[in-house]
TORVOKE-156750 format. One record per residue: x, z, y of N, C-alpha, C, O in turn; residue in one letter. Coordinates in steps of 0.02 Angstrom, whole numbers, plus 50000, padded with zeros to 5 digits. Each point is the difference from the previous one (the first is absolute). Layout:
# TORVOKE-156750
<atom n_x="X" n_z="Z" n_y="Y" ca_x="X" ca_z="Z" ca_y="Y" c_x="X" c_z="Z" c_y="Y" o_x="X" o_z="Z" o_y="Y" res="a"/>
...
This chain:
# TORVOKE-156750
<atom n_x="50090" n_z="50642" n_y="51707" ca_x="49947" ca_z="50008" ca_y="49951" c_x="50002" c_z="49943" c_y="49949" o_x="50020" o_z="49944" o_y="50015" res="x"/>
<atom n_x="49957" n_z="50074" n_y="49924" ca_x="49994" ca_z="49961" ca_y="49953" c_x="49950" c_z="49981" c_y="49958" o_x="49992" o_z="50051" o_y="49966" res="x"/>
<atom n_x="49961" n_z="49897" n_y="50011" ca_x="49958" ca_z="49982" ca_y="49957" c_x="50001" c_z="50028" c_y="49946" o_x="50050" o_z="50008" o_y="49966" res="x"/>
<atom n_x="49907" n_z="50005" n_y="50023" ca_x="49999" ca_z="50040" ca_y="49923" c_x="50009" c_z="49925" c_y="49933" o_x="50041" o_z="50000" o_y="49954" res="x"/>
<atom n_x="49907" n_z="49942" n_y="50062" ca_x="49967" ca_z="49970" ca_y="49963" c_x="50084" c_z="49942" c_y="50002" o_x="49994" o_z="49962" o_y="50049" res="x"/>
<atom n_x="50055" n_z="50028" n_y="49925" ca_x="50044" ca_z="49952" ca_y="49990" c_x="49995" c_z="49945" c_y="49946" o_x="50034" o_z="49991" o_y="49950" res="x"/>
<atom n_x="49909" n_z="49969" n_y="50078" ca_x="49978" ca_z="49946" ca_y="49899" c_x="50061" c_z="49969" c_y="49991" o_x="50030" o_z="49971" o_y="50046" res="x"/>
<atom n_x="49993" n_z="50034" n_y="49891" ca_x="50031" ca_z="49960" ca_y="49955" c_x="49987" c_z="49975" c_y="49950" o_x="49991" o_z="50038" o_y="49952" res="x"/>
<atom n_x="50005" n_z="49904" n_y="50039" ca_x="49974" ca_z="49959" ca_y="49937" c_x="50013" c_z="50011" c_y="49924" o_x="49962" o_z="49996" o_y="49952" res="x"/>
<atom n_x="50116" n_z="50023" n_y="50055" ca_x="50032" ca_z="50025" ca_y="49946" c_x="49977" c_z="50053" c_y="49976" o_x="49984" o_z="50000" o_y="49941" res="x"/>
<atom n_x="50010" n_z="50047" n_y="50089" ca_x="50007" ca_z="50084" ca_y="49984" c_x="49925" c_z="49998" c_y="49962" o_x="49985" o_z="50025" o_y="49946" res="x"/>
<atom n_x="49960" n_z="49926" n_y="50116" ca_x="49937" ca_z="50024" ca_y="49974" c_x="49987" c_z="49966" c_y="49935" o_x="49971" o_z="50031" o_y="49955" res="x"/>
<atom n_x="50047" n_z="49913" n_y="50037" ca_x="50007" ca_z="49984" ca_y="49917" c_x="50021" c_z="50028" c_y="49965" o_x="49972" o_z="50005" o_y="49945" res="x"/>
<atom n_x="50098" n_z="50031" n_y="50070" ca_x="50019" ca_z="50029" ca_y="49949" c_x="49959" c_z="50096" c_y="49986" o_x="50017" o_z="50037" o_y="49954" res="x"/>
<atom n_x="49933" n_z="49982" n_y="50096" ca_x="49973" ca_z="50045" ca_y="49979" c_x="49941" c_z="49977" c_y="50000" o_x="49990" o_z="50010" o_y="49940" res="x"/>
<atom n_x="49964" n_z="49969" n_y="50077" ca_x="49929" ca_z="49962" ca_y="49990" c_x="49990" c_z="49937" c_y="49950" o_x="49947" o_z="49984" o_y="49974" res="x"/>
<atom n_x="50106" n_z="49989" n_y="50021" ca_x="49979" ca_z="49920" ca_y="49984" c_x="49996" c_z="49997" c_y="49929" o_x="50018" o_z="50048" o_y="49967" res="x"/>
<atom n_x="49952" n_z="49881" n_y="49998" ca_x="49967" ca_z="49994" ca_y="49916" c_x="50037" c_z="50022" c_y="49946" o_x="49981" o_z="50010" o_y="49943" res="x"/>
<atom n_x="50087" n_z="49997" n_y="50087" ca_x="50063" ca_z="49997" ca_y="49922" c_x="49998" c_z="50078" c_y="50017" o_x="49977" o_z="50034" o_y="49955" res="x"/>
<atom n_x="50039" n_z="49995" n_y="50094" ca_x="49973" ca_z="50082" ca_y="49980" c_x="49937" c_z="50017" c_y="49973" o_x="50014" o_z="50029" o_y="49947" res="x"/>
<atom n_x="49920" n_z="49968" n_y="50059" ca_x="49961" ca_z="50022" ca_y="50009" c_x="49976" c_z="49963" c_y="49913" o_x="49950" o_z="50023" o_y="49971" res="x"/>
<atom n_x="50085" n_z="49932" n_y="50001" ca_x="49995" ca_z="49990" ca_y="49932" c_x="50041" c_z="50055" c_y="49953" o_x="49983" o_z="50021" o_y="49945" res="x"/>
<atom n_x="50068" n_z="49993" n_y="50088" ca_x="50052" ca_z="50050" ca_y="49953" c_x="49968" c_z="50057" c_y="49969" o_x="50003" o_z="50010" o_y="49940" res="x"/>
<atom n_x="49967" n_z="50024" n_y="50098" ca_x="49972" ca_z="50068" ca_y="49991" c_x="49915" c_z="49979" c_y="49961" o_x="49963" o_z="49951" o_y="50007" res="x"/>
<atom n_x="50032" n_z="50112" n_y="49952" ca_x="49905" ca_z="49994" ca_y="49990" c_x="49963" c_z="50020" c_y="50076" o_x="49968" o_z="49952" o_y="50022" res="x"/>
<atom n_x="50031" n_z="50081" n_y="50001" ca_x="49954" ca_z="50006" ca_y="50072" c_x="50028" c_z="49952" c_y="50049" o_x="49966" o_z="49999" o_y="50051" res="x"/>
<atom n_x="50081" n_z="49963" n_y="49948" ca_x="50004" ca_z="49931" ca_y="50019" c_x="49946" c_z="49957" c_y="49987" o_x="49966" o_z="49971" o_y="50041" res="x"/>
<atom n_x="50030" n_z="50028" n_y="49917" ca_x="49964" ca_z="49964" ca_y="49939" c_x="49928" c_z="49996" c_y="50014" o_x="49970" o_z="49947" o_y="50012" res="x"/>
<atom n_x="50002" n_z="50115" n_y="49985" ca_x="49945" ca_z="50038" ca_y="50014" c_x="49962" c_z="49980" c_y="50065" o_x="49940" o_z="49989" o_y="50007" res="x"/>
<atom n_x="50123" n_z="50009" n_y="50050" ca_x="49979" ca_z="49980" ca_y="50060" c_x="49982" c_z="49934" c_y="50018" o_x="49955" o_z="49985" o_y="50039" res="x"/>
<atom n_x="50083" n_z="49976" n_y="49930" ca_x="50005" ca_z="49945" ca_y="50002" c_x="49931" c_z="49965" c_y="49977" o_x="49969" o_z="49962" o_y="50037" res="x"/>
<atom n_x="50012" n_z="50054" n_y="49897" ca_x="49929" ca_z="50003" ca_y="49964" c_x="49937" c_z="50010" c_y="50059" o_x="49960" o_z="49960" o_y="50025" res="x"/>
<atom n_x="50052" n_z="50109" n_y="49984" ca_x="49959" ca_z="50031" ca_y="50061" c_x="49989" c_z="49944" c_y="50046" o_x="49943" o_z="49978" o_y="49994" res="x"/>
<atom n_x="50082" n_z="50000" n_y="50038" ca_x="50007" ca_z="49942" ca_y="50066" c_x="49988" c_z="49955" c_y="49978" o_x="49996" o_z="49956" o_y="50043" res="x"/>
<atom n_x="49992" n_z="50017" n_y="49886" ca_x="49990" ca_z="49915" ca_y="49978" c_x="49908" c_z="50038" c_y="50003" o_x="49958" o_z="49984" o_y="50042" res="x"/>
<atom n_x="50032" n_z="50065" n_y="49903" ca_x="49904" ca_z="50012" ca_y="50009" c_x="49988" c_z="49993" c_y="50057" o_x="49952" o_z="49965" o_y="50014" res="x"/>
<atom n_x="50092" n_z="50070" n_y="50044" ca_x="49958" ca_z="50010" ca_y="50049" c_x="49989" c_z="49922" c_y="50029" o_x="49954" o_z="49993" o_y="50040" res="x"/>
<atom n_x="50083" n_z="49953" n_y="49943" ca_x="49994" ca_z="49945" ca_y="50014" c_x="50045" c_z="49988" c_y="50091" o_x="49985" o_z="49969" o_y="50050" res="x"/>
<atom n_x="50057" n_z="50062" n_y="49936" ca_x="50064" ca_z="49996" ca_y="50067" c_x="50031" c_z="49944" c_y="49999" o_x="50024" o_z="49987" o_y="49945" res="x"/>
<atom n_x="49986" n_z="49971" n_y="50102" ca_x="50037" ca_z="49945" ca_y="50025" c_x="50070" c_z="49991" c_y="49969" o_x="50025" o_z="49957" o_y="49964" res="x"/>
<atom n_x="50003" n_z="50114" n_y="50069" ca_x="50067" ca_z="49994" ca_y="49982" c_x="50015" c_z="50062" c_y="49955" o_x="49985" o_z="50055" o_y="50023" res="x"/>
<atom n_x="50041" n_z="49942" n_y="49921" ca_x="49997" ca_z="50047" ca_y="49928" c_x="50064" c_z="50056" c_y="50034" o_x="50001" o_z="50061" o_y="49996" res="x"/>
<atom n_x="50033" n_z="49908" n_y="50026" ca_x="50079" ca_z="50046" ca_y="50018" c_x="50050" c_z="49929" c_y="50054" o_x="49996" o_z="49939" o_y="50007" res="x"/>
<atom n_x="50044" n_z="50111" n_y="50018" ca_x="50040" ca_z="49979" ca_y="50061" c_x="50045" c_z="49928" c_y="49955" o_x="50040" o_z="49965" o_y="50030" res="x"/>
C-alpha cells in the first residue's frame, strides 16, 4: 500500500507558491483575497 499524500517542497512551490500565483490574474486575485482576509501566510 501506498500514501496518497507524498510532500515535496519543490513541486508544491512550483504549483502553489508566490512566483506562480503572481503570473496569472486569478493568481493575483487570490493572493489579494488572503492579504483582506488578513492571512498569515499569503501563498506557499
Amino acid at each position: 500500500m501506498s500514501f496518497t499524500y507524498n510532500p515535496k517542497k519543490r513541486k508544491r512551490a512550483k504549483t502553489h507558491g508566490f512566483l506562480v500565483r503572481m503570473k496569472s490574474p486569478g493568481g493575483r486575485k487570490a493572493l489579494s483575497k488572503r492579504r483582506a482576509k488578513g492571512r498569515k501566510r499569503v501563498a506557499v
